[in-house]
MARKETOR-855476 format. One record per residue (C-alpha): residue in three letters; x, y, z. Coordinates in steps of 0.2 Angstrom, whole numbers, plus 5000, padded with zeros to 4 digits. Layout:
// residues N
> ALA/X/Y/Z
...
//
This chain:
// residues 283
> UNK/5000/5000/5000
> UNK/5007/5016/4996
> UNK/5010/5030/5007
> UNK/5000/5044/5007
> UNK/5005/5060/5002
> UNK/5001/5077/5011
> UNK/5004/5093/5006
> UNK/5004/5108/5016
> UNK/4988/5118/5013
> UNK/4990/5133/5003
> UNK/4990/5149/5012
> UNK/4976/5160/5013
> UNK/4975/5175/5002
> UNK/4973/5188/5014
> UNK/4957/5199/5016
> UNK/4953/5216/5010
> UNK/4960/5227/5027
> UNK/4974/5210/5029
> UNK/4981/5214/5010
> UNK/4977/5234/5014
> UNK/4987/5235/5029
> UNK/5001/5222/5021
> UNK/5006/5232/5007
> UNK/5004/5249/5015
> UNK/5019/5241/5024
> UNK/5027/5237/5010
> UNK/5026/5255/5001
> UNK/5031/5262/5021
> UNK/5047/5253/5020
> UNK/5052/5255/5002
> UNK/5049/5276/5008
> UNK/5062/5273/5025
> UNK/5075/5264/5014
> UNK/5074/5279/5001
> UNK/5074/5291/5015
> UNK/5088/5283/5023
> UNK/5099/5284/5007
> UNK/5095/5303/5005
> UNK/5103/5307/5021
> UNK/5102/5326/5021
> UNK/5082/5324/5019
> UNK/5082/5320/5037
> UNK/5095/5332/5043
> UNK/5088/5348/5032
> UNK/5071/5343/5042
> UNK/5081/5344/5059
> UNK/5090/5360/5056
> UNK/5076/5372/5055
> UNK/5067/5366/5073
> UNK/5082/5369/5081
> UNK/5087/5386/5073
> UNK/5067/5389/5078
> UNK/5072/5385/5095
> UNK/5090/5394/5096
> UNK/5082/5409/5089
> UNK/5065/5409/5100
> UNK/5073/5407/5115
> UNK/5089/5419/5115
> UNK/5081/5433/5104
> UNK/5065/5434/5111
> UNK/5068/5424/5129
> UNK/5065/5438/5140
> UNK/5056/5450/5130
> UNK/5040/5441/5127
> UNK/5027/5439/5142
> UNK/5016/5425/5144
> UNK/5006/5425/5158
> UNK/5012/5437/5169
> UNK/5031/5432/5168
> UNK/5046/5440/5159
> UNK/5055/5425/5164
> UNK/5067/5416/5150
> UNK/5065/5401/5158
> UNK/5044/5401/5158
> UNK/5044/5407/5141
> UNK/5058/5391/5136
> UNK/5045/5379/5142
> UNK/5031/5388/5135
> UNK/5039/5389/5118
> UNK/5044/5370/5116
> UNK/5025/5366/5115
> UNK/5024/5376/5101
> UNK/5041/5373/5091
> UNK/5036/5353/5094
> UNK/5019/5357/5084
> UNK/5029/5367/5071
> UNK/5037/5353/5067
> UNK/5027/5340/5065
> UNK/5014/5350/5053
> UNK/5029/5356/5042
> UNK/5034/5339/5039
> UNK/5016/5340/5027
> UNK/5025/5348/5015
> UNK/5038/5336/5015
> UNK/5025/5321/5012
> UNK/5016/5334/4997
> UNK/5033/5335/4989
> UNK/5037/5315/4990
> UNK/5019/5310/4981
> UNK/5023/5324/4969
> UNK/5038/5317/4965
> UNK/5030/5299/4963
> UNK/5017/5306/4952
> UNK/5030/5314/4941
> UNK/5041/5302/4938
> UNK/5027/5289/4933
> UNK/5030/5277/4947
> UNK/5012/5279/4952
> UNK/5008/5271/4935
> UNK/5020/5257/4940
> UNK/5013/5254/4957
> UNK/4993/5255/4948
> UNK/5003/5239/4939
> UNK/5003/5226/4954
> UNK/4989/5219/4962
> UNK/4990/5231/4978
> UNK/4977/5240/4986
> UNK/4974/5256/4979
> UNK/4976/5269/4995
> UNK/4993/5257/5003
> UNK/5003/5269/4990
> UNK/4997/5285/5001
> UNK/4994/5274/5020
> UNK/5012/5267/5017
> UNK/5019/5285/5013
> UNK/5012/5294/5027
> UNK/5019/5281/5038
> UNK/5037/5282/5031
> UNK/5034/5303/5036
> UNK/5027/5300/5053
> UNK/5040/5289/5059
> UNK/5054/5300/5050
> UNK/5045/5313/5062
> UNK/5046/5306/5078
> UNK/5063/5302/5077
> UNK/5064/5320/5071
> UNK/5056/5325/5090
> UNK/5064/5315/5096
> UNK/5081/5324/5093
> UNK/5072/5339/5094
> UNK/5068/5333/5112
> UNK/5085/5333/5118
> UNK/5090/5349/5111
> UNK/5077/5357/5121
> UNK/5084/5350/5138
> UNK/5100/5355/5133
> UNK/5096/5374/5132
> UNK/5085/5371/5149
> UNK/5065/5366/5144
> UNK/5059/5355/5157
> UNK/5043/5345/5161
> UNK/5034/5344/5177
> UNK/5021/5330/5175
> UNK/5024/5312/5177
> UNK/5031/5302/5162
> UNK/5013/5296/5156
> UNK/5007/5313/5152
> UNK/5023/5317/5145
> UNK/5021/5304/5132
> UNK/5002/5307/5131
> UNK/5009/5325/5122
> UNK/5020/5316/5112
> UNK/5006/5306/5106
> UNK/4997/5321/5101
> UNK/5008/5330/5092
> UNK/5014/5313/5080
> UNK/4992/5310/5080
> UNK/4991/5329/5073
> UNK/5008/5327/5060
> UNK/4997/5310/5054
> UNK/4983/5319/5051
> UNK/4994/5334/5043
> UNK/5002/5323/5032
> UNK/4984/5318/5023
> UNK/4982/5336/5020
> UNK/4999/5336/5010
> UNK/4996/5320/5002
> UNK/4981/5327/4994
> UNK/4993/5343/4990
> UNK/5005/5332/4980
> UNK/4991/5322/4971
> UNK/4982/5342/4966
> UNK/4998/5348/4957
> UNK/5009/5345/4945
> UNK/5028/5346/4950
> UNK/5035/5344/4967
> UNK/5041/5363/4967
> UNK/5023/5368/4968
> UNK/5019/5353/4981
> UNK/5032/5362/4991
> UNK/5025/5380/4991
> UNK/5007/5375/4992
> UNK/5011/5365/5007
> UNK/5019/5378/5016
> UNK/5009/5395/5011
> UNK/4995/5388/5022
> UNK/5004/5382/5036
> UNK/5012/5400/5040
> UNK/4995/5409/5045
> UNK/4989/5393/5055
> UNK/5005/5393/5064
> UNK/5008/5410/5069
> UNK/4988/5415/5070
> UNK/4990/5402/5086
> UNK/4996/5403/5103
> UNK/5012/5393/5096
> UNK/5024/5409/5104
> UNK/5013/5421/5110
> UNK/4999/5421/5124
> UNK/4983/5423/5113
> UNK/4976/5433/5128
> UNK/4988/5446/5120
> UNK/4981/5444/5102
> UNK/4970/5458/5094
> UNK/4950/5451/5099
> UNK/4948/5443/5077
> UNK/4965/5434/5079
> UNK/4961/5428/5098
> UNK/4945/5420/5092
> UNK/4954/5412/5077
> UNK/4969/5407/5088
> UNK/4957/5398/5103
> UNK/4950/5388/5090
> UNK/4964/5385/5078
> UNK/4967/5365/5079
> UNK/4986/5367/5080
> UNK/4982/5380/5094
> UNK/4973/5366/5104
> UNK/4987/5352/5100
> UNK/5000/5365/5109
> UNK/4988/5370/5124
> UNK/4987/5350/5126
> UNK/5005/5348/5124
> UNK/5007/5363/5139
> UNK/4997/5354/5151
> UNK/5004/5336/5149
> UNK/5021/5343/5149
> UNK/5016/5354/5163
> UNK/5023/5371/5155
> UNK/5010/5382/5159
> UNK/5016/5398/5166
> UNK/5013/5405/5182
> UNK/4999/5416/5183
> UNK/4993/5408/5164
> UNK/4974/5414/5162
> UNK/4967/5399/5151
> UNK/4954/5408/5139
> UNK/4938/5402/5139
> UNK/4935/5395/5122
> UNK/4929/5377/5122
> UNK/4946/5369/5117
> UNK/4957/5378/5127
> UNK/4947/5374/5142
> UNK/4947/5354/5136
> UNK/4962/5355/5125
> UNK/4966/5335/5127
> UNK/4950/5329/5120
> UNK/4945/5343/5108
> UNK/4965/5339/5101
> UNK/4959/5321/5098
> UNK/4944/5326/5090
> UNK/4950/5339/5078
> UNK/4965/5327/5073
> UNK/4953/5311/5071
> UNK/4941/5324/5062
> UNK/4957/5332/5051
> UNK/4962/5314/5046
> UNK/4945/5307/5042
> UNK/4940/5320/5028
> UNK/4955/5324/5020
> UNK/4962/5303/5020
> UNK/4945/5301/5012
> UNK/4949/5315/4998
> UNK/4966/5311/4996
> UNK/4964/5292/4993
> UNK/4947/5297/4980
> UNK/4959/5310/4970
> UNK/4971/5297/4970
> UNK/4958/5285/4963
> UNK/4956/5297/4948
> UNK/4974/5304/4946
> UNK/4978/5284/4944
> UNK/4965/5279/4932
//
């Protein structure tokens, strides 16, 4: 009698969220290999946080009050906030400029080619750019408690802000992927990514106390998402200043939850009309 054969049974292929999620990986690691061979990507993104930082706190340390303190030290911790923020939402131009640059050179064409799932070519690069931006804060991070910003809260909370801030980059980042997929060159992914970033950045309470603002730019500032990410960021870090009068707008007074909800609300429309333009640049 002959022996029986068995064969291993053949893997199943995987499901629509299973093959989603699989080749978004795929597309995140072909972006950090690329990003890791282009060395000055990641150091050109470093440079200008920290000049933000150097030049914040020794030109205008001292000479800005927040609160009801002059002090350089109060102001240092009440910057970082503000400068971690900066960062992460700059880094949209940088993803705006990298889907340009796919869609130029015609790999999108090549990637529509493979049986992939059609929004893994924008999930996997957004992911590539949010982890280049943590380690981006992370640096960042060290920088600041070598020129003296501390934190006062226990080391849950502390993460809890970081959270935040790489929750609002991730959101950021759809709103330059649907940047990159609108335009045609990466020059002009680069501008329109950053022309609006410079109003919501400065129209905030990123370096100033909106107390301070002019009554139109306060109302704009307390309700500015990236102005909520930064009051959250203050409180978990524990860098309010003494004598800091919290306005009274809604998000300042629960800046925690209304950051996760603007962020979750941020990333919902604009991932849902990125991957559609994506749809249609690629057919």
């Amino acid at each position: 009698m002959s022996a029986v054969t068995r064969t291993a049974p053949a893997p199943r292929p995987a499901g629509g969220i299973g093959k989603s999620v699989r080749d978004s990986l795929v597309i995140a690691r072909r972006n950090l290999i690329r990003m890791s061979r282009i060395p000055e990507m990641v150091l050109f993104g470093l440079i200008q946080p920290v000049m933000f930082v150097v030049l914040f706190t020794y030109v205008f340390g001292g000479s800005i009050q927040v609160g009801g303190s002059l002090s350089s030290q109060d102001y240092r911790e009440f910057l970082m906030a503000g400068i971690f923020a900066q960062t992460v939402t700059f880094a949209t131009a940088g993803a705006g400029a990298g889907i340009a640059d796919d869609m130029h050179k015609g790999l999108i064409d090549r990637f529509r080619s493979l049986p992939m799932a059609r929004g893994a070519v924008l999930t996997g690069r957004t992911v590539a750019d949010l982890v280049q931006t943590a380690l981006t804060l992370v640096v960042l991070a060290l920088v600041a408690l070598l020129i003296g910003w501390r934190t006062h809260e226990n080391f849950g909370k502390i993460l809890a802000g970081f959270a935040l801030l790489l929750l609002l980059g991730y959101a950021f980042s759809w709103i330059g992927a649907l940047i990159g997929l609108s335009v045609r060159t990466p020059e002009a992914a680069t501008s329109g990514g950053l022309i609006w970033l410079f109003p919501l950045t400065f129209i905030s309470n990123a370096f100033v106390d909106s107390n301070n603002l002019p009554t139109f730019f306060r109302h704009i500032a307390e309700w500015n998402p990236f102005s909520t990410t930064v009051q959250a960021c203050r409180e978990l870090f524990g860098n309010l200043p003494p004598g800091f009068k919290t306005p009274d707008a809604w998000p300042m007074q629960h800046p925690v939850l209304a950051s996760v909800l603007w962020s979750i609300l941020i990333l919902v429309v604009f991932r849902t009309l990125a991957v559609r333009k994506y749809r249609s640049a690629a057919a």
